[in-house]
N, CA, C and O atoms as CSV, one atom per row, in Angstrom:
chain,resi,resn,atom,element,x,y,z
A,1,UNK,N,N,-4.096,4.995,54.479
A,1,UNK,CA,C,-4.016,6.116,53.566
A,1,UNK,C,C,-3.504,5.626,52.206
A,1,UNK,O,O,-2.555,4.844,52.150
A,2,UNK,N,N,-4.231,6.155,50.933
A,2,UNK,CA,C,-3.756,5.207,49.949
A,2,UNK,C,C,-3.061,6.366,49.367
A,2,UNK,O,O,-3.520,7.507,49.325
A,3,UNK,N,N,-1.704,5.910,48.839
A,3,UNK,CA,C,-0.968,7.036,48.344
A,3,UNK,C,C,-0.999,7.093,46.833
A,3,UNK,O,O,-1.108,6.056,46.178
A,4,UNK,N,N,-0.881,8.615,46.110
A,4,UNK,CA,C,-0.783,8.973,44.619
A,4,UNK,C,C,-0.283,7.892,43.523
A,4,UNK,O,O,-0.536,7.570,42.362
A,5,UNK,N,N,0.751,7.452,44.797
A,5,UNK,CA,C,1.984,6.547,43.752
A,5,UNK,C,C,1.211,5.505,43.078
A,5,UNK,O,O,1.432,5.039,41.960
A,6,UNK,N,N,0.444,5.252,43.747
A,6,UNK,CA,C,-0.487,3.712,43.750
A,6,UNK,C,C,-0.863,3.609,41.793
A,6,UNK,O,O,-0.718,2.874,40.816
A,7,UNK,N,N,-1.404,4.906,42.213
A,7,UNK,CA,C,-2.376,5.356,40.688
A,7,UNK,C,C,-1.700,6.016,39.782
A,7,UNK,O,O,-2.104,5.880,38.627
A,8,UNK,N,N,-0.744,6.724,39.967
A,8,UNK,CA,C,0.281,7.400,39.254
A,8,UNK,C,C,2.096,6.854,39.731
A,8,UNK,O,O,2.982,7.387,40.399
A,9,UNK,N,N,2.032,6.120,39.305
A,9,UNK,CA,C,3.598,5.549,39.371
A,9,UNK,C,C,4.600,5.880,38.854
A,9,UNK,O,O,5.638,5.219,38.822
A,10,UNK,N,N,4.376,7.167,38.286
A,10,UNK,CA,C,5.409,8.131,37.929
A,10,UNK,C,C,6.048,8.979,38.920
A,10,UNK,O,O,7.041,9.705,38.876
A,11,UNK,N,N,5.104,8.655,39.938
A,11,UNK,CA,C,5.416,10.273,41.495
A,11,UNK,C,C,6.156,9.568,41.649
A,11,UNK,O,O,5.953,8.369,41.463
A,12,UNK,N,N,7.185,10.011,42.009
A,12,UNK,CA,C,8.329,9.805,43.258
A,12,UNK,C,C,8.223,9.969,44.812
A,12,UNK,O,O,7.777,10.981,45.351
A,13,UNK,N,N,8.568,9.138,45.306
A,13,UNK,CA,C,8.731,9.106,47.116
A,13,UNK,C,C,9.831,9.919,47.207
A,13,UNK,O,O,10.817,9.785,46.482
A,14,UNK,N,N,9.684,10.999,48.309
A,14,UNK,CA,C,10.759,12.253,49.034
A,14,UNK,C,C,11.914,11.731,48.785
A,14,UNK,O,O,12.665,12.416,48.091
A,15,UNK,N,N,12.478,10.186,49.332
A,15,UNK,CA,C,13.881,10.310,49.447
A,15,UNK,C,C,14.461,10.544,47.480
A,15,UNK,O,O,15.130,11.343,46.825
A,16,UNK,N,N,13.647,9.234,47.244
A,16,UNK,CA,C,14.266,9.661,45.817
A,16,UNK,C,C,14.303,10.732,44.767
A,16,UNK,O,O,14.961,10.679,43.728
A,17,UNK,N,N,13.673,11.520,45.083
A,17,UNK,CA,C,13.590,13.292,44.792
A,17,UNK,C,C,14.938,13.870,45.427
A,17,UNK,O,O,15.726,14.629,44.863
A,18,UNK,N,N,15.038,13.331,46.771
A,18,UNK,CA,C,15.784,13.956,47.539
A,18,UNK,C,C,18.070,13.374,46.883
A,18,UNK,O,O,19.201,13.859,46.856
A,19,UNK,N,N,17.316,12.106,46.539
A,19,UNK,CA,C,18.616,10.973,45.857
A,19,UNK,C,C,18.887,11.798,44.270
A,19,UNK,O,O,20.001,12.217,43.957
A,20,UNK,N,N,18.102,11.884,43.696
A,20,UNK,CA,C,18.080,13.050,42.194
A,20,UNK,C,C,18.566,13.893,42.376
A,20,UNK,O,O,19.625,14.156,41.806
A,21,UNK,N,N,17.972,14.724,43.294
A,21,UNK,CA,C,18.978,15.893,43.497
A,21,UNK,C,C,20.302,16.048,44.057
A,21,UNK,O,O,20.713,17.204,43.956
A,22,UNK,N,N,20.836,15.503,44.435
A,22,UNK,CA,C,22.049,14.835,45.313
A,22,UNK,C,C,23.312,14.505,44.368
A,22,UNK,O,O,24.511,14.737,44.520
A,23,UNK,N,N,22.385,13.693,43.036
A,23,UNK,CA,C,23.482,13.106,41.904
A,23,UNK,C,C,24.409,14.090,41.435
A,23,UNK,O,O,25.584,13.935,41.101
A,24,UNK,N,N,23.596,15.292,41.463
A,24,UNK,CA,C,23.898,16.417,40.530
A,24,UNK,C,C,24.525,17.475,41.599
A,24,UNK,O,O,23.904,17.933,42.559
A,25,UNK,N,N,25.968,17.799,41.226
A,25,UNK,CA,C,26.268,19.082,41.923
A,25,UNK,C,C,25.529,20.495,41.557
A,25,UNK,O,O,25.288,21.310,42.448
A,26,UNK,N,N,25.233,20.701,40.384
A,26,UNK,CA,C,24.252,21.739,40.148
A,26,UNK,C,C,22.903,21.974,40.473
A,26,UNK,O,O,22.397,23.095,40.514
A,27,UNK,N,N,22.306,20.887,40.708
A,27,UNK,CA,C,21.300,20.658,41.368
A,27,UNK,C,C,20.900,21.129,42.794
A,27,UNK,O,O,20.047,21.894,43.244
A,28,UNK,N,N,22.067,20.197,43.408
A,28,UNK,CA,C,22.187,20.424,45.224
A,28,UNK,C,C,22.692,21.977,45.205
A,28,UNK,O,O,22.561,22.473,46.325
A,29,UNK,N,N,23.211,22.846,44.281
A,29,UNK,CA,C,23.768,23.801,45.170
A,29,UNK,C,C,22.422,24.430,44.473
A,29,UNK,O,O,21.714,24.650,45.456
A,30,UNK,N,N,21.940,24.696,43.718
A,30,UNK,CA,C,20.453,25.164,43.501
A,30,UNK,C,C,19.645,25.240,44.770
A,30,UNK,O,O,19.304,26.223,45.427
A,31,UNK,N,N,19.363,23.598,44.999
A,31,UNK,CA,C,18.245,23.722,46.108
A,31,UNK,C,C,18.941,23.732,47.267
A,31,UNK,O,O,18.232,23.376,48.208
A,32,UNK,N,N,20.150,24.024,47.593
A,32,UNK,CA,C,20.808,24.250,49.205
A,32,UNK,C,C,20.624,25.400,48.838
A,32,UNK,O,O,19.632,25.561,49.549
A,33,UNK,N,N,20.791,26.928,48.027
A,33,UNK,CA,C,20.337,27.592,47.768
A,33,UNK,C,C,18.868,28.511,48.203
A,33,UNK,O,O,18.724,29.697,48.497
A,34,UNK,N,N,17.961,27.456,48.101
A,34,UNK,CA,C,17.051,27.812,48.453
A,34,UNK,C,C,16.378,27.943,49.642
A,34,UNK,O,O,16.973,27.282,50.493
A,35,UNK,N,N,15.228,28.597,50.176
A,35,UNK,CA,C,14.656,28.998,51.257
A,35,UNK,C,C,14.192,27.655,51.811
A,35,UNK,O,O,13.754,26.830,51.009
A,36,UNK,N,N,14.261,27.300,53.375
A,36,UNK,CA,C,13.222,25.671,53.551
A,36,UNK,C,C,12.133,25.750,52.959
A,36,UNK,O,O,11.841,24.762,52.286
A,37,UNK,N,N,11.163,26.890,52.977
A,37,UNK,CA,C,9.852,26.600,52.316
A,37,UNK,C,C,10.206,26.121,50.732
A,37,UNK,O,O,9.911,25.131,50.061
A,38,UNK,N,N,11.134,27.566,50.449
A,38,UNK,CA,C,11.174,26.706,48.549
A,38,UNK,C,C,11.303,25.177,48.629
A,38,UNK,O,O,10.556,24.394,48.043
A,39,UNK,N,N,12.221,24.879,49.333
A,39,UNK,CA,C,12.538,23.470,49.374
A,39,UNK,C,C,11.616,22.513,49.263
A,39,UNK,O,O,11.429,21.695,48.363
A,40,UNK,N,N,10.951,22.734,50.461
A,40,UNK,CA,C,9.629,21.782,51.212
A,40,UNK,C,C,8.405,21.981,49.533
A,40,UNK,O,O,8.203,20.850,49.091
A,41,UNK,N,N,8.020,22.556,49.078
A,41,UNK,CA,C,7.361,22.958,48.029
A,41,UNK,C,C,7.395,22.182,47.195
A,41,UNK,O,O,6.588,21.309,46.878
A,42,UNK,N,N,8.783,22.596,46.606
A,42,UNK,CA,C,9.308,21.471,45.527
A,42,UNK,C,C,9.073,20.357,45.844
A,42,UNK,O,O,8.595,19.682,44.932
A,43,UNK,N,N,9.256,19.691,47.106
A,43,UNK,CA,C,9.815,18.207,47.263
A,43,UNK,C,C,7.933,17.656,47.172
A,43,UNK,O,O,7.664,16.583,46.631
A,44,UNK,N,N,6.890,18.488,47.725
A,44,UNK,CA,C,6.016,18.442,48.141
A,44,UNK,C,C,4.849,18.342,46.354
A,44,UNK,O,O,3.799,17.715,46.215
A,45,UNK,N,N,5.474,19.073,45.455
A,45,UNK,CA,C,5.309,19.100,44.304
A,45,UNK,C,C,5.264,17.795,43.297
A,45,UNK,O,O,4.394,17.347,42.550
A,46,UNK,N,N,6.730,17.360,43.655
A,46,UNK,CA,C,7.459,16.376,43.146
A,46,UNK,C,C,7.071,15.234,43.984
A,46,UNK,O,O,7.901,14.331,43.883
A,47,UNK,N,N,6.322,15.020,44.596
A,47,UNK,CA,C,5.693,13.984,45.209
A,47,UNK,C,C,4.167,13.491,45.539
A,47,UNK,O,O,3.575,12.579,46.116
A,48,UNK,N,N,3.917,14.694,44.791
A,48,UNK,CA,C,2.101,14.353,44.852
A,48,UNK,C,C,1.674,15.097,45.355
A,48,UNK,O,O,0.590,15.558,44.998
A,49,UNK,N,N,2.591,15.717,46.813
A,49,UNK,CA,C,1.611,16.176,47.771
A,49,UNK,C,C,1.268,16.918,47.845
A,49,UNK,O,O,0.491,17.209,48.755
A,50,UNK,N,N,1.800,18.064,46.498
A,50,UNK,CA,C,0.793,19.395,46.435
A,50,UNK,C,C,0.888,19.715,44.863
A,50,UNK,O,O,1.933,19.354,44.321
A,51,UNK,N,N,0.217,20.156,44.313
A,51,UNK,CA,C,-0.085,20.192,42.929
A,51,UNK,C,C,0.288,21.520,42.392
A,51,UNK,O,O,0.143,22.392,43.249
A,52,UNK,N,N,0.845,22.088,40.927
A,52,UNK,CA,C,0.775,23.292,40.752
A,52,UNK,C,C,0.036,23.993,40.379
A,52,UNK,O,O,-0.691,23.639,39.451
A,53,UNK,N,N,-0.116,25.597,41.084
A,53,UNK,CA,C,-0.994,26.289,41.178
A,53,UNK,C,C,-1.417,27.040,39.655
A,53,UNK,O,O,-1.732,28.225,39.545
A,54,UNK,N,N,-1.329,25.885,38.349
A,54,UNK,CA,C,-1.278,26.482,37.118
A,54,UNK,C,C,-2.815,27.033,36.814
A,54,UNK,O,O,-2.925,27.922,35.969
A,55,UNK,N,N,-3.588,26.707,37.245
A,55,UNK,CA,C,-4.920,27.350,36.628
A,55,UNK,C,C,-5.826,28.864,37.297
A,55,UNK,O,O,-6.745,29.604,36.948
A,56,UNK,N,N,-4.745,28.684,38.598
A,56,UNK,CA,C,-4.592,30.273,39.481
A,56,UNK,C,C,-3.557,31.601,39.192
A,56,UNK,O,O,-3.356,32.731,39.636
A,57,UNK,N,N,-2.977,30.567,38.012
A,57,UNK,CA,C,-1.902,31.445,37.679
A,57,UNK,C,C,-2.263,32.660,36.542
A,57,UNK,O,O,-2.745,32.353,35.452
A,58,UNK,N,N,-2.013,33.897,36.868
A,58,UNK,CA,C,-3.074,35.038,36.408
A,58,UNK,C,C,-2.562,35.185,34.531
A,58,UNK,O,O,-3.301,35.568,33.624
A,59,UNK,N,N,-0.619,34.596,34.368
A,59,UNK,CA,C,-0.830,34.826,33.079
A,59,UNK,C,C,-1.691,33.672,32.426
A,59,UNK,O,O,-2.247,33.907,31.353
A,60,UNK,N,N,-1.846,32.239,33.125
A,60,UNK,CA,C,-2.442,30.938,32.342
A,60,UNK,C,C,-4.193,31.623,32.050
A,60,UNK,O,O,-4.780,31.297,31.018
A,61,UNK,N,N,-4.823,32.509,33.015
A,61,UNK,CA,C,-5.546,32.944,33.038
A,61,UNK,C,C,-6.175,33.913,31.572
A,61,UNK,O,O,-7.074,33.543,30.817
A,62,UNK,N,N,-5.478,35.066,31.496
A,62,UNK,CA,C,-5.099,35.502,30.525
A,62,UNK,C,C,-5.154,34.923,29.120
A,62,UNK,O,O,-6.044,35.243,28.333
A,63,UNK,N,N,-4.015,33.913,28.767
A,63,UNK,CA,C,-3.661,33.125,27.824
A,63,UNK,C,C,-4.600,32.161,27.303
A,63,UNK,O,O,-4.646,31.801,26.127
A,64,UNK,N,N,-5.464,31.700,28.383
A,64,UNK,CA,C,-6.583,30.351,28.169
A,64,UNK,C,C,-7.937,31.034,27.799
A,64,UNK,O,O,-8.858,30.385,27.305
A,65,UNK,N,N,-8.013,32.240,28.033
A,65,UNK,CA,C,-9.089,32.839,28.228
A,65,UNK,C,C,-10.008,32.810,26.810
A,65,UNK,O,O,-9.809,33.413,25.756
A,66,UNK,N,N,-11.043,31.920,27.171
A,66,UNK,CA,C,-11.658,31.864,25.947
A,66,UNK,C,C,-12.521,33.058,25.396
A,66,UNK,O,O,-12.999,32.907,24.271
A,67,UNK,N,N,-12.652,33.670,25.748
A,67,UNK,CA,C,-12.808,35.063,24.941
A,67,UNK,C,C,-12.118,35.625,24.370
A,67,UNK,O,O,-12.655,36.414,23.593
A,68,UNK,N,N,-10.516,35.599,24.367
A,68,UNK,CA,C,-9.872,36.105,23.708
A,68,UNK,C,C,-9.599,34.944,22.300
A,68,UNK,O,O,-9.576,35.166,21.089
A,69,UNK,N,N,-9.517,34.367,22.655
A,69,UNK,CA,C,-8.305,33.157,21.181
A,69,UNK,C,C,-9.440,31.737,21.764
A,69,UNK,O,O,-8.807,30.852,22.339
A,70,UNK,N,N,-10.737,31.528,21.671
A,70,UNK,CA,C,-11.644,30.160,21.785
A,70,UNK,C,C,-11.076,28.890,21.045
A,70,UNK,O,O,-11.720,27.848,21.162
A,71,UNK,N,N,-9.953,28.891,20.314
A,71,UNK,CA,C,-9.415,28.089,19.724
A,71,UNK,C,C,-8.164,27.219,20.914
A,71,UNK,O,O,-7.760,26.056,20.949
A,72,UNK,N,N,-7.856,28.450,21.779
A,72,UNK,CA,C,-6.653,27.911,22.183
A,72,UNK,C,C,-7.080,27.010,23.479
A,72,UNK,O,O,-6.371,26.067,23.830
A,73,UNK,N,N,-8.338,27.376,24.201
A,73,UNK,CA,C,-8.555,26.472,25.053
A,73,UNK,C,C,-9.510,25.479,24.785
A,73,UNK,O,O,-9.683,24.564,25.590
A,74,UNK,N,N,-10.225,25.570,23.614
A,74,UNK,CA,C,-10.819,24.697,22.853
A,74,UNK,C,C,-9.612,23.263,22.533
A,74,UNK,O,O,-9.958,22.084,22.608
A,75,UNK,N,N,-8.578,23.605,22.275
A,75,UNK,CA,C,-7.451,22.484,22.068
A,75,UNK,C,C,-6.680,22.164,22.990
A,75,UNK,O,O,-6.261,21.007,23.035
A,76,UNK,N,N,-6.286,23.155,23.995
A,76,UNK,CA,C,-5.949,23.193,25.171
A,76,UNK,C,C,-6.678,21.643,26.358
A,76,UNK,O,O,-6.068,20.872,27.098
A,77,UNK,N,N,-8.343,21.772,25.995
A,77,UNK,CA,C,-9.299,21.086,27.010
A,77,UNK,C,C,-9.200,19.540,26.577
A,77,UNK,O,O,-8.826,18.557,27.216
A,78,UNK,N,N,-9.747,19.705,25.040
A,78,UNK,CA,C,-9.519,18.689,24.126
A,78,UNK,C,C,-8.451,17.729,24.276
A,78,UNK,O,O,-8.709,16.539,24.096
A,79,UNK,N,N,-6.704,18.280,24.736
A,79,UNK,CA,C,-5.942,17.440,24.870
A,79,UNK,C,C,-5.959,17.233,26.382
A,79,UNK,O,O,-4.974,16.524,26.590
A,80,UNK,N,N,-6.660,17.520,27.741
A,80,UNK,CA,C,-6.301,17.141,28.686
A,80,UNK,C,C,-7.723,16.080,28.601
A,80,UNK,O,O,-7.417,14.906,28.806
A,81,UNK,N,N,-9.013,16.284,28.369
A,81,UNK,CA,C,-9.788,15.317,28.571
A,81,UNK,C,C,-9.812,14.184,27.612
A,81,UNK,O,O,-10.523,13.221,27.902
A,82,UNK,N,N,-9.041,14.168,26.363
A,82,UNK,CA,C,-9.093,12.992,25.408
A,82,UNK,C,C,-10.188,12.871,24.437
A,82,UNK,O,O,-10.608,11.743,24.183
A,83,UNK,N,N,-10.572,13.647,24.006
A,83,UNK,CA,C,-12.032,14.252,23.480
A,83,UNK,C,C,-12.189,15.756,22.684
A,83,UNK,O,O,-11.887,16.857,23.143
A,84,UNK,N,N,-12.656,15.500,21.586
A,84,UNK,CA,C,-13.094,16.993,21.087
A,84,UNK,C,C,-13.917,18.196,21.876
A,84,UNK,O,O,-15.054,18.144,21.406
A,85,UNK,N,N,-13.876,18.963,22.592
A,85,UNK,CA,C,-14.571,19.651,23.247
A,85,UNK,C,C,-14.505,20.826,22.343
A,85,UNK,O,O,-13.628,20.840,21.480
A,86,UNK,N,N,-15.709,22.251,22.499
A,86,UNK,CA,C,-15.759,23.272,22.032
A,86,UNK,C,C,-16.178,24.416,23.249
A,86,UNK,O,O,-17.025,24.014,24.046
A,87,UNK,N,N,-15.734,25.591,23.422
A,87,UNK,CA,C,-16.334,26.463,24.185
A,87,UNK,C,C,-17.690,27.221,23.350
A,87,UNK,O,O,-17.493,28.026,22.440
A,88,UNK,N,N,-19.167,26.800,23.843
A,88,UNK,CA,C,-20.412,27.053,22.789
A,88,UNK,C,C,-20.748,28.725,23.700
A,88,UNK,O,O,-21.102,29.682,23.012
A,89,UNK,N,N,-20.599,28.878,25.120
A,89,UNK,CA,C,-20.586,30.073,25.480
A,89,UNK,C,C,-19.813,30.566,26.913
A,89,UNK,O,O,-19.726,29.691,27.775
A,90,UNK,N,N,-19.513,31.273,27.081
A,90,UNK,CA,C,-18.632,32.020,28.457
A,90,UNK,C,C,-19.654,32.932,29.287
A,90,UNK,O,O,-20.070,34.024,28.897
A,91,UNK,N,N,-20.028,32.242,30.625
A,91,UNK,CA,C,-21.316,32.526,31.026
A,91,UNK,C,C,-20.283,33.403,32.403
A,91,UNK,O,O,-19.300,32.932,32.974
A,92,UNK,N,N,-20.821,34.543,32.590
A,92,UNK,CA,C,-20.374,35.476,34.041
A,92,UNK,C,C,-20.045,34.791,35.138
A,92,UNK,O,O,-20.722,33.808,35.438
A,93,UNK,N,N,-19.093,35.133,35.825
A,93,UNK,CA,C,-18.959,34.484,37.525
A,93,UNK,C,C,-19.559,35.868,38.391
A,93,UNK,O,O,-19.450,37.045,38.047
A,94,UNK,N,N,-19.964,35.533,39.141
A,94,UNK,CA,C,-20.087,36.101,40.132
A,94,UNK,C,C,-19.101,36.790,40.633
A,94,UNK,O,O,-19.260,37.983,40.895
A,95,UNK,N,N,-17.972,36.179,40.838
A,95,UNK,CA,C,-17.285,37.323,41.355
A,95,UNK,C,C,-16.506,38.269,41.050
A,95,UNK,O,O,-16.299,37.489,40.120
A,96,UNK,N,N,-15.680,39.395,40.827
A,96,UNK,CA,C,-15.577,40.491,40.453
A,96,UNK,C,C,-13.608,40.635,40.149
A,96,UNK,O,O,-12.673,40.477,40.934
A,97,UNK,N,N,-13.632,40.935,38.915
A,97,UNK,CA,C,-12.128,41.310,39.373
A,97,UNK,C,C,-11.446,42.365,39.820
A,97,UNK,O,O,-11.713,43.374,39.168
A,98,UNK,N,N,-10.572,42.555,40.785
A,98,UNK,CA,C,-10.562,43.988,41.647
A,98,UNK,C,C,-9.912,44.640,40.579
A,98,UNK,O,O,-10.211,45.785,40.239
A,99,UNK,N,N,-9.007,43.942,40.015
A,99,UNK,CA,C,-7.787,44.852,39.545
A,99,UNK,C,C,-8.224,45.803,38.614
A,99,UNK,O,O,-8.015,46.998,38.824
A,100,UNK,N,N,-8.885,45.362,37.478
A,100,UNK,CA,C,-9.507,46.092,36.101
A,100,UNK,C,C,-11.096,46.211,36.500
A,100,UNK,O,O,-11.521,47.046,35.701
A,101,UNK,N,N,-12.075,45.836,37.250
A,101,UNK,CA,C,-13.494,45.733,37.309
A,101,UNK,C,C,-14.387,45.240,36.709
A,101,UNK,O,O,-15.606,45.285,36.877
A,102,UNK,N,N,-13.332,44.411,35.483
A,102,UNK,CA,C,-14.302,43.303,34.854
A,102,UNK,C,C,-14.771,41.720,35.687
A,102,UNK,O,O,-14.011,40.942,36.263
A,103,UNK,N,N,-16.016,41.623,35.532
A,103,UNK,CA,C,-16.046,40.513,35.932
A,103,UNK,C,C,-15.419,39.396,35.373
A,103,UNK,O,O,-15.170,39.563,34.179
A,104,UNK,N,N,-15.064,38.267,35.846
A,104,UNK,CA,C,-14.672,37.192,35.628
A,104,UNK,C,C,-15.947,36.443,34.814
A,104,UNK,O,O,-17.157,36.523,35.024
A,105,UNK,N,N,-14.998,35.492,33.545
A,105,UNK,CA,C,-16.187,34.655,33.006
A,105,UNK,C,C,-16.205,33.167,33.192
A,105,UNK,O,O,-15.190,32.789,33.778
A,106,UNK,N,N,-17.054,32.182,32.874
A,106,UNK,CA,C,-17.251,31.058,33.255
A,106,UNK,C,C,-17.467,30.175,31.695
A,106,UNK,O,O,-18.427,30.107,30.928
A,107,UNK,N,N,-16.338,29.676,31.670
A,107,UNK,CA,C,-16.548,28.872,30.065
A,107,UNK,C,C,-17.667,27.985,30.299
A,107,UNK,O,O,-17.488,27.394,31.363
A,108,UNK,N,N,-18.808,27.635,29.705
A,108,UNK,CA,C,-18.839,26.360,29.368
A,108,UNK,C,C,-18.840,25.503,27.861
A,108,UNK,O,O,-18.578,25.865,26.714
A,109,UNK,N,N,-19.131,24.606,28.265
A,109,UNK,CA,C,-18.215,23.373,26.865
A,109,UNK,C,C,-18.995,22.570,26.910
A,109,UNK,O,O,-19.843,22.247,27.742
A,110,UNK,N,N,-18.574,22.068,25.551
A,110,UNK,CA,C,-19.558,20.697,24.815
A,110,UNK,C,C,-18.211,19.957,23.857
A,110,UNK,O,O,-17.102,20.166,23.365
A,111,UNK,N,N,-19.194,19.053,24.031
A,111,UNK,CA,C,-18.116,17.576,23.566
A,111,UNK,C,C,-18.511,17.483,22.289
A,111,UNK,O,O,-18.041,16.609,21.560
C-alpha cells in the first residue's frame, strides 16, 4: 500500500498528530473534549486519510458559484490548477435542488 506521505511529505503519521497535540495543554483538553468520532476525523484528516468535505460544503457552494461573482471562481480555479482558467459557460446538472427547486449548474472552463 503506498502511502500519501510518500507524495505529500507534509502529512503527518497518527502518532505525531497525536505527539502535537499532547505538547499543548489547550490542545489535549480541546480534543479530550471531544466525541471519539470528532477525534477519529480529525486525526483521519490530519493524516491523509480522509479529505475535507470543502466542495460539498453548501456555503463554499454558494460563494464559488459562478453565476453569481464568475470572477471569484475564475481566480479561485486559476490558483489551484497553476494556470489562467475562465468560466466561458455554466451548463445544467441534472440533478435538482430540493431545497429552493433550482437546478444545480455545471461550470465549464477554458484555459
Amino acid at each position: 500500500m503506498v502511502k500519501l506521505k510518500r507524495f505529500f511529505p507534509i502529512i503527518r503519521e497518527r502518532e505525531e498528530v497525536l505527539a502535537e497535540i499532547a505538547k499543548s495543554s489547550q490542545l489535549r483538553t480541546k480534543f479530550d473534549g471531544w466525541e471519539p468520532e470528532q477525534q477519529e476525523e480529525l486525526l483521519n484528516i490530519c493524516t491523509g486519510v480522509k479529505g475535507l468535505k470543502l466542495l460539498d460544503n453548501g456555503f463554499f457552494k454558494e460563494i464559488m458559484n459562478p453565476e453569481y461573482v464568475p470572477e471569484r471562481f475564475n481566480d479561485f480555479l486559476s490558483s489551484l490548477l497553476g494556470q489562467k482558467v475562465r468560466v466561458v459557460k455554466v451548463l445544467p446538472n441534472d440533478s435538482v435542488r430540493i431545497a429552493d427547486g433550482v437546478p444545480a449548474k455545471i461550470p465549464v472552463y477554458s484555459a
